[in-house]
N, C-alpha and C positions, 0 to 999 in steps of 0.2 A: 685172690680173695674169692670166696664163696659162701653163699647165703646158707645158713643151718637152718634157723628157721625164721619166717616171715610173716605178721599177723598184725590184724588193725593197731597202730601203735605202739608196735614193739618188732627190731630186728636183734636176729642174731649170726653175726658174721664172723667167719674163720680166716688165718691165708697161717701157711706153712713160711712160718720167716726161716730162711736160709743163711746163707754167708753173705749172699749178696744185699739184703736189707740190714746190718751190720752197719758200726759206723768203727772208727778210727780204732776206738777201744775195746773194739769186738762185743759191743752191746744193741740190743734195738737200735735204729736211729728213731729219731725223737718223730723226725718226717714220716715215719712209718703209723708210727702210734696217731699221730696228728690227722691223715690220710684217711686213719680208720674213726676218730671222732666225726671229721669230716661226712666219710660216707653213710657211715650207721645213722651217725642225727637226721642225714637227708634222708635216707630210708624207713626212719621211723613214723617220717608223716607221709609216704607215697606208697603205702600199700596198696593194689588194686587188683581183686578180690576176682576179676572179669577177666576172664580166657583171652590172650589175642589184644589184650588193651594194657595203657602202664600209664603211670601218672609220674608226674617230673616235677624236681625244684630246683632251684639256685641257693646255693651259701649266701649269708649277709654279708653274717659272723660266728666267727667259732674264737672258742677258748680252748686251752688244751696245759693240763696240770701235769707233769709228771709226780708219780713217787716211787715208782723202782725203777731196776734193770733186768735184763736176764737175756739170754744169750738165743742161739737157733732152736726152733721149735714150735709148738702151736701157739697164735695167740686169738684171741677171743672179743671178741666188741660187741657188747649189747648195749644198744640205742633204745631210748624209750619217748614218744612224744609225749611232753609235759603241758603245754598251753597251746593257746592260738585261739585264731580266727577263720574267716574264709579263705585267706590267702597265705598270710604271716604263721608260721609256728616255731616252738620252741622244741629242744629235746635236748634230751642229759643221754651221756655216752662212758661206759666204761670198758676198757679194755684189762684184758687179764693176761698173764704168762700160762702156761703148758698148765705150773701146779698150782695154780688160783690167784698168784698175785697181782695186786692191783697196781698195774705196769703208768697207769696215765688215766683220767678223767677228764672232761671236759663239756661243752654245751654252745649250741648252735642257736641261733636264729635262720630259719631258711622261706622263701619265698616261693609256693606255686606255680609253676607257668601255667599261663593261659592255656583252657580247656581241662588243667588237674584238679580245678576247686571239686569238679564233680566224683564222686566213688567211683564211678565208671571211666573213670578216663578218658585216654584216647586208643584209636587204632592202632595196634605198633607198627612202623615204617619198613617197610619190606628192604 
C-alpha cells in the first residue's frame, strides 16, 4: 500500500493487488477492500503537515459495503474526514478497481491517541 496523495482531510492510497490478495474465486478479497476503508478513514483525520512529526488513531468502527469485483491490478481508496471533534472523527472511504469501479464503500469512526488532538503532532520514534 502507498499514499498518492495526503492533505488536511483527505487521503489517497494505492496498493498493486496481485494473485496473492485474491480470494478462492480469483477476485479481491473482501479483507483487502476492508484493510483499505480501514486505513484511508484513519488517515483521513491524521494528516500532519510538520516534518519529523505524525499523528495516530485507533479504529472504533468501521463499515464496509461491497458492490463489485475485479480481479489483479490497481486499486484505489480515497478517505475523506467527514465529522468530529477533538478526539472522535468520522470519515467516508471509497475504494475503486484499475478502470474506476466502485469495488467497496464504507465509514469509520476513529479515535486520536494522546498527544494527536494537536496539528502538530508528535516526534516520530527513531
Amino acid at each position: 500500500m502507498r499514499v498518492h496523495s495526503w492533505e488536511e482531510g483527505r487521503v489517497e492510497l494505492h496498493i498493486d493487488a496481485g494473485t496473492e490478495h485474491l480470494n478462492l474465486a480469483g477476485v479481491i478479497h473482501g479483507g483487502v477492500c476492508a484493510t483499505l476503508v480501514d486505513v484511508a478513514g484513519a488517515m483521513a483525520g491524521t494528516h500532519c503537515a510538520y516534518p519529523g512529526r505524525v499523528r495516530k488513531a485507533v479504529t472504533l468502527s468501521i463499515t464496509t459495503t461491497y458492490t463489485g469485483q475485479a480481479g489483479e491490478g490497481l486499486l484505489r481508496a480515497v478517505g475523506v474526514r467527514k465529522a468530529g471533534g477533538r478526539k472522535i472523527y468520522n470519515s467516508v472511504v471509497e475504494v475503486f478497481s484499475a478502470d474506476g469501479r466502485l469495488l467497496a464503500f464504507g465509514e469509520g469512526t476513529f479515535r486520536l491517541r494522546s498527544g494527536s488532538e494537536d496539528p502538530q503532532g508528535l516526534p516520530l520514534e527513531s
